[in-house]
Backbone as CSV, one residue per row, in Angstrom:
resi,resn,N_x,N_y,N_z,CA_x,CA_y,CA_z,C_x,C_y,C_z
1,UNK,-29.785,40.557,-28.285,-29.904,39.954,-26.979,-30.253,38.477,-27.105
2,UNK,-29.695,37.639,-26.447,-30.213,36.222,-26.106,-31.097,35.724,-24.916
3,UNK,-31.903,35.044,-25.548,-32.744,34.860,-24.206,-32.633,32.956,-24.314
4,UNK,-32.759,32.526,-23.478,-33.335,31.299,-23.646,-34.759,30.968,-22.730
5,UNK,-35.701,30.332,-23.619,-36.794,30.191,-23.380,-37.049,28.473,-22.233
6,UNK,-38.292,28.713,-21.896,-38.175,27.970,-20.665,-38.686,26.132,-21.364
7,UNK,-38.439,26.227,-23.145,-38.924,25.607,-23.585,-37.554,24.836,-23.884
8,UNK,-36.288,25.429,-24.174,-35.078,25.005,-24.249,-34.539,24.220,-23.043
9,UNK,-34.146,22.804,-23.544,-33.476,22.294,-22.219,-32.041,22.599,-22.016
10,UNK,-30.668,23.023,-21.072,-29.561,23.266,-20.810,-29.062,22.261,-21.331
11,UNK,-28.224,22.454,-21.985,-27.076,20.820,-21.899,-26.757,20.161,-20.420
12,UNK,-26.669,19.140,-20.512,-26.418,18.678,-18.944,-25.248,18.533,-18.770
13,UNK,-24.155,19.255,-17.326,-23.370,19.245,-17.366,-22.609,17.703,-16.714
14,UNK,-21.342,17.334,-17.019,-21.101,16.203,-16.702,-20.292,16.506,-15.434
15,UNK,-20.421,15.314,-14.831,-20.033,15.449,-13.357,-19.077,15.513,-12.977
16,UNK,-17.994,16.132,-12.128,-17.152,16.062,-11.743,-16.063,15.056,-11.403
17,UNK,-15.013,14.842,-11.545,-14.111,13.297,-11.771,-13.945,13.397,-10.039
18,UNK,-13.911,11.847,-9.700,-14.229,11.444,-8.350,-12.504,10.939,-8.316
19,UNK,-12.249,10.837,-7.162,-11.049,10.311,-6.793,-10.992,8.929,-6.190
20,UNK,-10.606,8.148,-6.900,-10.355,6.783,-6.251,-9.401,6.700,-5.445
21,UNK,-9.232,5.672,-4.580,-7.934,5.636,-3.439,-7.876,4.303,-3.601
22,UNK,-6.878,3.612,-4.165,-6.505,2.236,-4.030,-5.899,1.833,-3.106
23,UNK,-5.873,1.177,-2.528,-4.762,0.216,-1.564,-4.673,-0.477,-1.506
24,UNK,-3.025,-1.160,-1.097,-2.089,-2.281,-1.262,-3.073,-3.631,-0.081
25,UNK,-3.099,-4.113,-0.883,-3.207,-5.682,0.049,-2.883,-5.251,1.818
26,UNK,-3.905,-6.342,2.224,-3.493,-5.505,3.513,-2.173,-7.298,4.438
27,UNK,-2.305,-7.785,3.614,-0.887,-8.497,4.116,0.312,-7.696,4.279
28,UNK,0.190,-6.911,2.763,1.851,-6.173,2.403,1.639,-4.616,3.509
29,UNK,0.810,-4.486,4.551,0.656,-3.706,5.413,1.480,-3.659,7.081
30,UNK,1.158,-4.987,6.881,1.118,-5.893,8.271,2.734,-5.090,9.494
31,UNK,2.932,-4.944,10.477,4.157,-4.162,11.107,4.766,-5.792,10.893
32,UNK,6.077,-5.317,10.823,7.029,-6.369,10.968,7.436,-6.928,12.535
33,UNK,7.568,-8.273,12.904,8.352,-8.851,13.896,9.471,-8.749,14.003
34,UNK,9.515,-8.252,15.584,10.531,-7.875,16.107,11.035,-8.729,17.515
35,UNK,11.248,-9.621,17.369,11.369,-10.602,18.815,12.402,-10.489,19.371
36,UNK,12.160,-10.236,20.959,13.180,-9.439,21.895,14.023,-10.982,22.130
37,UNK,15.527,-9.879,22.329,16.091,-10.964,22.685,16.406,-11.470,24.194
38,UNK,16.175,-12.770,24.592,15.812,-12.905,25.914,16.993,-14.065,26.704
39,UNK,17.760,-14.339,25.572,18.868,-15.248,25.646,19.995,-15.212,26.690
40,UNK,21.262,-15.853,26.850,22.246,-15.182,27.954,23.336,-15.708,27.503
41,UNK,23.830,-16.310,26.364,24.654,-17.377,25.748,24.650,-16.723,24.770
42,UNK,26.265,-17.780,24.410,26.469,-17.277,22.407,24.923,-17.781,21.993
43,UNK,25.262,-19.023,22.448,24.241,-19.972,21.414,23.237,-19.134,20.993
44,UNK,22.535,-18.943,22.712,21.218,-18.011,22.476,21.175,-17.047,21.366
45,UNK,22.366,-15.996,21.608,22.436,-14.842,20.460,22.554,-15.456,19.034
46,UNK,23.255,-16.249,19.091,23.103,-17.056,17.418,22.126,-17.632,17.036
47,UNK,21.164,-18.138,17.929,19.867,-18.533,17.366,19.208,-17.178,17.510
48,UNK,18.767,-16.121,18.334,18.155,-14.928,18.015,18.609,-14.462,16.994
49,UNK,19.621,-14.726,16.049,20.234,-13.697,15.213,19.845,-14.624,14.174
50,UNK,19.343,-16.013,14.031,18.433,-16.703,12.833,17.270,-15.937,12.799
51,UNK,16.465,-16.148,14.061,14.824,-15.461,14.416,14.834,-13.824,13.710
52,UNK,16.317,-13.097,13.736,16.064,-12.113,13.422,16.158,-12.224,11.836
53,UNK,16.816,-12.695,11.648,17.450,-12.756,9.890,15.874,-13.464,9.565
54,UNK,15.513,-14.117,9.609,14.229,-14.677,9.466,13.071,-13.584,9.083
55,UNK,12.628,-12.602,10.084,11.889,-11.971,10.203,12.630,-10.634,9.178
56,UNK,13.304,-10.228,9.517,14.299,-9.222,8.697,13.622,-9.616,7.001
57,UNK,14.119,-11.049,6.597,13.619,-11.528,5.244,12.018,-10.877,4.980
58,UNK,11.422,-11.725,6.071,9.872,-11.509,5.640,9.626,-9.987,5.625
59,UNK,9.648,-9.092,6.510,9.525,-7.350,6.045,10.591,-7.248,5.174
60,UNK,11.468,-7.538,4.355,11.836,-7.063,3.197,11.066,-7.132,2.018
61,UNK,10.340,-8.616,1.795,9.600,-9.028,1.382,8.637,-8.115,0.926
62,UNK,7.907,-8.048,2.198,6.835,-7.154,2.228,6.970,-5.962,1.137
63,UNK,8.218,-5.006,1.535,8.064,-3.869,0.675,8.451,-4.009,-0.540
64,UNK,9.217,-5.066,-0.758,9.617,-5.232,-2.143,8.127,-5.530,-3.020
65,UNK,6.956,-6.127,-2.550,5.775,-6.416,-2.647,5.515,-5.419,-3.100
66,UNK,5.384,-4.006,-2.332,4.571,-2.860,-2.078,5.650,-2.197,-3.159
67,UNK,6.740,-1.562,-3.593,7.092,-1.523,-4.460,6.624,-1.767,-5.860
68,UNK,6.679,-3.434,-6.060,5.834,-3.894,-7.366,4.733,-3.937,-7.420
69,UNK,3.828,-3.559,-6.482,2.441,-2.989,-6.463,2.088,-1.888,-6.952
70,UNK,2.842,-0.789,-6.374,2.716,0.559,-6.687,3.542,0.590,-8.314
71,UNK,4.490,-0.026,-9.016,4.976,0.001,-10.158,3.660,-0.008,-11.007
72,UNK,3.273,-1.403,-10.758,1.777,-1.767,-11.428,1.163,-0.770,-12.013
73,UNK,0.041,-0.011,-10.658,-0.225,1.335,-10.432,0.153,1.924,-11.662
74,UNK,1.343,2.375,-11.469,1.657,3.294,-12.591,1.420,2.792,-13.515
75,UNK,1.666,1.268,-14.372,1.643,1.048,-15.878,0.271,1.507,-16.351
76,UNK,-0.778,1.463,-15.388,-1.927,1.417,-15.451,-2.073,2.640,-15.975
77,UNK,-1.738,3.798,-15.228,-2.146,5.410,-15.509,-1.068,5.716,-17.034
């Protein structure tokens, strides 16, 4: 039979692995612009259709960001 005496200390057990949660920059978060079009002309529509291509760029941006963020991420693990 084994007993252990109250003179023996337990090994101490080690603690349980915690979960980290990283997250992306909160720029590369941000909702993208969407500006209504309010025009009545070619012209108008051809300059809304810069404003859009414009904004279109910048949220591409963004995820291409969030993409090579999360790549990162991985080299890491």
């Amino acid at each position: 039979m084994l007993s252990i005496s109250c003179a023996e200390k337990p090994e101490p057990v080690s603690p349980a692995p915690q979960l980290i949660y990283v997250y992306p920059p909160a720029v590369l978060l941000q909702h993208c612009e969407k500006t209504p079009f309010t025009g009545e002309t070619f012209g108008d529509a051809v300059m809304a259709l810069q404003v859009s291509q414009g904004e279109l760029d910048i949220c591409s941006s963004r995820i291409d960001a969030l993409i090579e963020w999360q790549r990162g991420l991985r080299s890491i693990h």
